[in-house]
N, C-alpha and C positions, 0 to 999 in steps of 0.2 A: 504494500500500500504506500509505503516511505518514498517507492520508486516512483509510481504511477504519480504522487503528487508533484515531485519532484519533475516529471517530467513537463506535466499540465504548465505548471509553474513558469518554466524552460518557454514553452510554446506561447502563452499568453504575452512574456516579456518580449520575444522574437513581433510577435503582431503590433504590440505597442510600438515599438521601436520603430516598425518599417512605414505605417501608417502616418508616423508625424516627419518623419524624412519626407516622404512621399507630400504630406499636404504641405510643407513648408516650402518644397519648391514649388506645387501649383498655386499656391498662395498669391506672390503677386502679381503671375496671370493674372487669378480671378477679380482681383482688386483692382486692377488697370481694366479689366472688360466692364466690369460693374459700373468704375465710374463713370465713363464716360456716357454710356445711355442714361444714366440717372442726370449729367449734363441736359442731354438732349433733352430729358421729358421735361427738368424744370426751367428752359427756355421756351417750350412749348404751352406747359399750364398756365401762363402767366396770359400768353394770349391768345389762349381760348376763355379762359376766364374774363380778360377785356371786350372778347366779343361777345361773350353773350349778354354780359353789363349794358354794352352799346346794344345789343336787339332788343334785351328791355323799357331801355326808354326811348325810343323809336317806336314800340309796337306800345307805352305809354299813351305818346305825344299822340298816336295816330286816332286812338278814341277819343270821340267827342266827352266832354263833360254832360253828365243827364243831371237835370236838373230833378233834386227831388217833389214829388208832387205831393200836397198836405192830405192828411185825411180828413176828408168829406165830413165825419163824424165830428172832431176839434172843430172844422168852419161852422158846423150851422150853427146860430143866434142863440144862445139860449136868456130869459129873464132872469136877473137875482132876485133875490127878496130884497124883503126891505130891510133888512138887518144887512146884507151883502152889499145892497146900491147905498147905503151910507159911507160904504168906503171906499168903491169903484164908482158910483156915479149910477142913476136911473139909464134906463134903454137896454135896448135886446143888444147883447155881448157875446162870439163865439168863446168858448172855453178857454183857446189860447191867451186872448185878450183879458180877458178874467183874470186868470193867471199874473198876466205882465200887470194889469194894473195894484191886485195885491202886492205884488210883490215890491211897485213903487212906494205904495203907501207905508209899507214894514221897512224897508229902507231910509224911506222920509222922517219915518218917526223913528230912527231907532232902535226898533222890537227886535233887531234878532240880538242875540245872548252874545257877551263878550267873548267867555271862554270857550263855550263851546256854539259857532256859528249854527250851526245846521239846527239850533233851537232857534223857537222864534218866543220872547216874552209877549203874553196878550196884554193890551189895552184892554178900555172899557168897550169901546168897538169890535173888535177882536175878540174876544173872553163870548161875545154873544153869538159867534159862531163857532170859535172852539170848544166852548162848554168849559173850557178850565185853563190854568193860567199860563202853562206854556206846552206849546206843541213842537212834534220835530215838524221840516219842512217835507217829509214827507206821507206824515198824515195832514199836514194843512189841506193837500191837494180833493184829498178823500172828504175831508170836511168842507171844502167850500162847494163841492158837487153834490152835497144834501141840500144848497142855500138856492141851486138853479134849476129852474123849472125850464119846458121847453116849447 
């Protein structure tokens, strides 16, 4: 068994040996062939890369701009009450307008919250459509759409 290991031994060292001789001279062949296609390609990515940059904004520029069209439903007129028209004003108002005019009035006066903006503090105005003293601004919206009729 002393032999048989001995020889295995023998044999494994012989394959070490001849394999790194052997790669140290294809070495730098392979190193000389490598680099220079990897030249090539990263003179190439760079401009295919610039060309497709230049087709996207080309095939940009070439669509028109579509204008977006409002929804039907925000245009129509609708009435506030009378608690609403005291601080938008009386007449039929589409929603949006609704909307912007609150939102000038809470600005004019003040009401929204120092710290945190997206509160708004009710007035005595205000307080009779919120029902309580401050709201975020995105229940105001819910709340002033119980105040219009249509």
């Amino acid at each position: 068994m002393a032999t048989a290991k001995k020889g295995a031994a023998k044999k494994a060292a012989a394959k070490k040996k001849a394999p790194a001789k052997k790669a140290a001279k294809k070495a730098p062949a392979k190193k000389a062939a490598k680099k220079a296609p990897a030249k090539k390609a990263a003179k190439k990515a760079p401009a295919k890369k610039a060309a497709k940059k230049a087709a996207k904004k080309v095939a940009k520029k070439k669509a028109p701009a579509k204008k977006r069209a409002p929804n039907p439903a925000f245009m129509k007129a609708m009435t506030p009450s009378d608690a609403l028209a005291a601080i938008i004003g009386k007449g039929p108002y589409p929603r949006t307008e609704v909307t912007k005019r609150v939102w000038d009035y809470i600005k004019k006066n003040k009401l929204q919250d120092a710290v945190n903006r997206r509160m708004i503090n009710a007035d005595e105005k205000l307080r009779e459509i919120f029902k309580k003293a401050q709201a975020s601004m995105f229940e105001m919206t819910k709340m002033i759409n119980a105040h219009l009729k249509p």
